[in-house]
N, C-alpha and C positions, 0 to 999 in steps of 0.2 A: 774587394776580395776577388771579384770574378777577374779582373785584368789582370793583377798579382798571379792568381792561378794560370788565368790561359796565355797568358803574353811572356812571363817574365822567368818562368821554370826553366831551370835550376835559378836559382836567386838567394842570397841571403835577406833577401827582403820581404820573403813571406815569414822569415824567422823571425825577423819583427816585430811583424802581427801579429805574433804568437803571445808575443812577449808584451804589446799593448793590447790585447785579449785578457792574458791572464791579470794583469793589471787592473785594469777596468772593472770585470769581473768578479776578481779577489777570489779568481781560482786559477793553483797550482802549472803552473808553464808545463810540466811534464804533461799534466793533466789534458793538456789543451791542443798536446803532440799528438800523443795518443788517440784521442778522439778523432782528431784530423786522418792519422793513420788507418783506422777501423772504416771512418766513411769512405776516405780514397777506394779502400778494399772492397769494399759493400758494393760502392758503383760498378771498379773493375769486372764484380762477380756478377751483376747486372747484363753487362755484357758476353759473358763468355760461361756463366750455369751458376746457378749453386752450391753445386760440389766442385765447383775450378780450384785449385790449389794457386793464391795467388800471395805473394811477398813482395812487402813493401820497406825500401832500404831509405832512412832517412839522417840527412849526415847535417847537422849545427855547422862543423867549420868550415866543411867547402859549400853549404850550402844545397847540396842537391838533393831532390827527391828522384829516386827509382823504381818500377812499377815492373815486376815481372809474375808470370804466367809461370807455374810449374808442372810439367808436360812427364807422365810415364812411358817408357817404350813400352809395350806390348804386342806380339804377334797380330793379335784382333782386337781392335778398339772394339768397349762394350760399350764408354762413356769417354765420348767426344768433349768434354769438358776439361777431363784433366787424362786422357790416354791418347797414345799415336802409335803409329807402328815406324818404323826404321826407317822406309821410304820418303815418310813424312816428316822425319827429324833434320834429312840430309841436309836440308836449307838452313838448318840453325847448327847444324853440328855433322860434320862428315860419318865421322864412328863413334855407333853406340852399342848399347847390350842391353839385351832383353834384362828389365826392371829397375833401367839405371834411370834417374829424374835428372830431366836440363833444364835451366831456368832461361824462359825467354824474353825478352826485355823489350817492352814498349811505351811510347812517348806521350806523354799526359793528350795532347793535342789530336791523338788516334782517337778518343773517347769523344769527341766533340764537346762543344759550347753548353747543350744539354746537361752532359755527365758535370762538367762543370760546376753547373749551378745543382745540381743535386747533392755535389760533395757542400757544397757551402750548405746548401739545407740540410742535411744530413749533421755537419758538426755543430752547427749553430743550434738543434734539437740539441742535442748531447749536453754542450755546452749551458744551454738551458735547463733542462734536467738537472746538470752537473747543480747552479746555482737553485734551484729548487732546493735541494738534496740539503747545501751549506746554507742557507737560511732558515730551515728547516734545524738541522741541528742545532745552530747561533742560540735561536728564540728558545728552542725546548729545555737547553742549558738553563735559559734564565726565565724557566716558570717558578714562578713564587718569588720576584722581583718587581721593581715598579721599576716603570720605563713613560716617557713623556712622547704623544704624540700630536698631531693636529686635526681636528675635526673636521673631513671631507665631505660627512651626509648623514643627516639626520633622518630616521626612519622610525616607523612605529613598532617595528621589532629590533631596533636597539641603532646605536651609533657606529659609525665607519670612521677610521682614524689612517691618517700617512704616517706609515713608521721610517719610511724612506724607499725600499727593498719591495716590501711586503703590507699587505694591508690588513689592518687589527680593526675586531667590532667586540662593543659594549653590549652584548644584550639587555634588553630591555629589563628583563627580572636584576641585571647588575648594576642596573642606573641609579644612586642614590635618589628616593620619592622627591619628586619635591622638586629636582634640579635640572636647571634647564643649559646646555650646550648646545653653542652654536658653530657652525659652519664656519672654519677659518681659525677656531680659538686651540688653544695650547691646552692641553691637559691630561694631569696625570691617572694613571691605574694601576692593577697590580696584572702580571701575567698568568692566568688562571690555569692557559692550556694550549696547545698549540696544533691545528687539523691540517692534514694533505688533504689539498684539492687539489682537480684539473691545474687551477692557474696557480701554484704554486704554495705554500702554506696561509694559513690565515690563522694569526694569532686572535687569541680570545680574551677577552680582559674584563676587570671588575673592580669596583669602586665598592662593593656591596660586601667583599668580603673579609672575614678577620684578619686576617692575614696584611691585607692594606692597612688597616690600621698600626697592627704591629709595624708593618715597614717605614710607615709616615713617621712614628716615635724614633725608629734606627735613624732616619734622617735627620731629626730636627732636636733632637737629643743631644747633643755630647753625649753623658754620661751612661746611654744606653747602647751610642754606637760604640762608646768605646769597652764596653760591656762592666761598666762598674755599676749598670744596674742591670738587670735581667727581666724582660716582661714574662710572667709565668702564663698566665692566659690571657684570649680577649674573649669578650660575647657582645654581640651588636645587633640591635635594631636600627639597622640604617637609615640615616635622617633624623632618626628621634632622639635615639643612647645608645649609648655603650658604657660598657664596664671594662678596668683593664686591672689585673693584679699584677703587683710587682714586688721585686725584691733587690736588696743592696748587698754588695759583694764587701763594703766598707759600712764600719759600723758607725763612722763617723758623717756616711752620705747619708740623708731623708731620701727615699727611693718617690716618694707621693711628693715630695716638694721639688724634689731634681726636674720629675715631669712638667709639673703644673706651673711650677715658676711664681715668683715674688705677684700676686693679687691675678694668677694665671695667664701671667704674659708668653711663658714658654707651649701649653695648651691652644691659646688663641688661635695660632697658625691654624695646625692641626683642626680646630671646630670650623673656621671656615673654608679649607679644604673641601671638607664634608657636610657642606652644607646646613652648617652649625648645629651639628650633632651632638647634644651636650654626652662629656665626657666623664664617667666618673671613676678616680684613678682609687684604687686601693692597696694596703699595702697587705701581701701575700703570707701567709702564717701557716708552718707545718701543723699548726692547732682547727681542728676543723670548725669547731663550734664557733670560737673567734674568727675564720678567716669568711665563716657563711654569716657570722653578725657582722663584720667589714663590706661583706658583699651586699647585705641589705640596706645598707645607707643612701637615703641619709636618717634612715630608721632608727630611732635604738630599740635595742632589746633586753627583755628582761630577763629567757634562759633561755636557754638548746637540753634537749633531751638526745642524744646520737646513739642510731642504732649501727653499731659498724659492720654489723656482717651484710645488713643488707642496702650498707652505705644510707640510709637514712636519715632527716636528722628534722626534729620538730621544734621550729620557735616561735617562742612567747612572747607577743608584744603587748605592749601598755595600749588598754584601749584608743588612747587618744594618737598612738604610731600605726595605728593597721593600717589605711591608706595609705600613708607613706612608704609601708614597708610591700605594698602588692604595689602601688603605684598604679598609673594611668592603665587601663585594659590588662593588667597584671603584666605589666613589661616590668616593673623595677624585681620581682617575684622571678621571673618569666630570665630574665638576663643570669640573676644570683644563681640559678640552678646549670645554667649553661659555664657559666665562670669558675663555681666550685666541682662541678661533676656530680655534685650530692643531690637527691631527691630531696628538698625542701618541703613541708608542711606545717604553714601556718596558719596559728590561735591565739583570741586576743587572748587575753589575764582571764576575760568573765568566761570566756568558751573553753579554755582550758579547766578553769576552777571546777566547769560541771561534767567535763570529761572524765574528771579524777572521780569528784565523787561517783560519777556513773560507773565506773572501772570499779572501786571499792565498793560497791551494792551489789556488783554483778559476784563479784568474789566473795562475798559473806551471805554464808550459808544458813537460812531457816535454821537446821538441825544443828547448830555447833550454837545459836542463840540461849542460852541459859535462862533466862527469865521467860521463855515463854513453857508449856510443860508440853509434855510427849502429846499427850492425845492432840492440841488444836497443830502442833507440827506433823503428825501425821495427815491429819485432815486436809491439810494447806499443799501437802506434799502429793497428796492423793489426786489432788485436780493442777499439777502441775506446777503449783506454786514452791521454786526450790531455796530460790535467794530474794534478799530483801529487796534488788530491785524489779523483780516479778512484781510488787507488790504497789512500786510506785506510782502507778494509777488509780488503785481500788480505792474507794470509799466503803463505809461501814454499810449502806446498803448494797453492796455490791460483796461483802465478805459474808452476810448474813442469808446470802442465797446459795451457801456453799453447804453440804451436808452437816450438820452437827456440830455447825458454828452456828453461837446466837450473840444478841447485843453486844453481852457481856464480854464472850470472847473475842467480837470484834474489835469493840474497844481496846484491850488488850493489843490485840496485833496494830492496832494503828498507833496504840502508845508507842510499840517497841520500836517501829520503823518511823518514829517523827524523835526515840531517843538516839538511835543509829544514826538518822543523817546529821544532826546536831553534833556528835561527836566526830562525826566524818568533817564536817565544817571548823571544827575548833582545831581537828588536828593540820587543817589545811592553812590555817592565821597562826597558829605556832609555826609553821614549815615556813 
């Protein structure tokens, strides 16, 4: 570069360089003109002030680069940088006039060997920057992408990867548990996010999040890359499960078997991908009670109770499915909520059975009871006792210490409330 400049000016041969710059590169020839033009000028102004008026003429077909100084007449020079007076013009130009500008023309080689290499450092920063700048946009285009790179350095705050260009790291919280990369291996992520630094962008990547999972399906799918299935959401505990729902644009396509594949040959990839992640594919139902019973599998259930306004929804599993349907440290519970968006609360058969009854004892009121008479209902009412499940603790020694209750009427009150939940019970094996 420095011989091109100091030796060979004017030349079509720095045009070249220009032109195996921007190549190299993979930024724009104009781009690379310019830059060149702005440093030449920067150095020029180096020499001759800050405020110099200097112009630079740069011609592609003949080749030449031209370097002028733009000089004002003025009576009194106040700034010797870009003013002269008449006297001082005669040498470039015989007759002038006060405020007329002469452009005066000097030889790259006036600058010396120095300015030289300052203009090469100069466009070569730029030029740097410039690709800073398009690497930077490249990657941030393709966040929320998987892209394949190689493993440079393993660290205890996450992995270093060659993406060619620019250098990507794994944080350590996006490592799937469990999985060990090494130095030198091939492997894929999804692109999470993309930072400016000093040395130029540093993409950010993840193995840990939903999104990669979705992407791995787009890839290894036909029938989802080609969107005749649609994944509605994913929820993932990485390393351990995931849940994915999905739907079919054809009614004639299985959207859970397109994924899973004939004894889950089309899944396999995908689980060890991710570190054998078991995967559980479901299929997606604008019905919410259905689609949070699909999401609890491999559970069955026995109802959903949904409350929609506060998206809610309560289900009921068979004693012998409650484990299954919380799963390990309440991940399989823990994922269905993340997948459907619904607030999930779950009761076996026997916790719900005594919820009901509980609910119907709170609701039935002492005073709407008909078999008992006004006075021992006032008495009950008087020390607090208002519904029949106030009463579900007491014993007959415990109601005969109440004012003007005696055996007699104790007995009574515990008949009434042992015929109440009895009915409560038979209405709940009719239901």
């Amino acid at each position: 570069m420095e011989d091109i400049l100091g030796g060979l000016l004017p030349t079509l041969e720095i045009w070249n360089l220009f032109s195996d710059i921007a190549r190299e590169r993979g930024i724009e020839k104009g781009y690379v003109i310019d830059t060149f033009e702005s440093s030449l000028a920067s150095v020029v102004k180096k020499k001759f002030g800050k405020t110099a008026e200097v112009e630079i003429e740069m011609s592609e077909e003949s080749g030449e680069i031209k370097i002028y100084r733009v000089m004002t007449i003025v009576r009194t020079v106040e700034d010797s940088s870009f003013e002269m007076t008449k006297e001082e013009a005669k040498q470039y130009k015989k007759k002038t006039k006060f405020g007329e500008k002469i452009r005066i023309e000097y030889p790259l080689e006036e600058f010396g060997r120095n300015a030289i290499i300052l203009v090469k450092q100069v466009l070569f920063q730029g030029i740097r920057q410039k690709e800073k700048e398009i690497n930077f946009e490249q990657f941030h285009e393709k966040v929320g992408e998987i892209i394949n790179g190689t493993v440079t350095q393993v660290t205890s705050k996450g992995i270093y990867l060659n993406l060619g260009r620019v250098e990507a790291f794994i944080p350590r919280s996006d490592v799937i548990p469990g999985e060990r990369l090494f130095q030198g291996t091939s492997t894929r992520a999804l692109i999470k996010d993309v930072e400016r630094t000093p040395r130029g962008p540093r993409v950010v990547l993840s193995r840990t999040h939903p999104a990669f999972l979705k992407k791995l399906l787009e890839a290894e799918i036909p029938e989802v890359y080609e969107k005749i299935v649609d994944i509605i959401a994913v929820a993932r505990d990485p390393g351990n499960r995931s849940k994915v729902a999905v739907s079919s644009n054809d009614d004639k396509i299985d959207p859970v078997g397109a994924c899973v594949g004939v004894r889950g040959s089309r899944i396999q990839s995908i689980v060890k991908e991710l570190n054998g992640e078991n995967i559980d594919v479901i299929q997606w139902s604008v019905d919410p009670g259905l689609f949070v019973s699909r999401a609890l599998s491999p559970a069955k259930i026995y109802k959903t109770i949904i409350v929609e306004e506060e998206k809610k929804i309560t289900v009921i599993i068979p004693d012998d499915q409650l484990s299954l349907a919380i799963g390990k440290t309440g991940v399989n519970t823990r994922l269905a909520n993340k997948l459907t968006g619904w607030s999930i609360d779950i009761l076996s058969k026997e916790e719900n059975k005594k919820h009901v009854e509980e609910t119907k004892l709170a609701q039935l009121t002492i005073r709407d009871y008909k078999e008992l008479s006004k006075g021992i209902k006032t008495k009950l009412e008087r020390e607090g006792y208002f519904t029949f499940q106030n009463l579900e603790e007491l014993e007959e020694k415990d109601l005969i210490k109440i004012s003007g209750i005696g055996k007699s009427a104790a007995k009574k009150i515990l008949k009434a409330y042992e015929k109440v939940t009895k009915e409560i019970e038979e209405e709940d094996k009719s239901e």
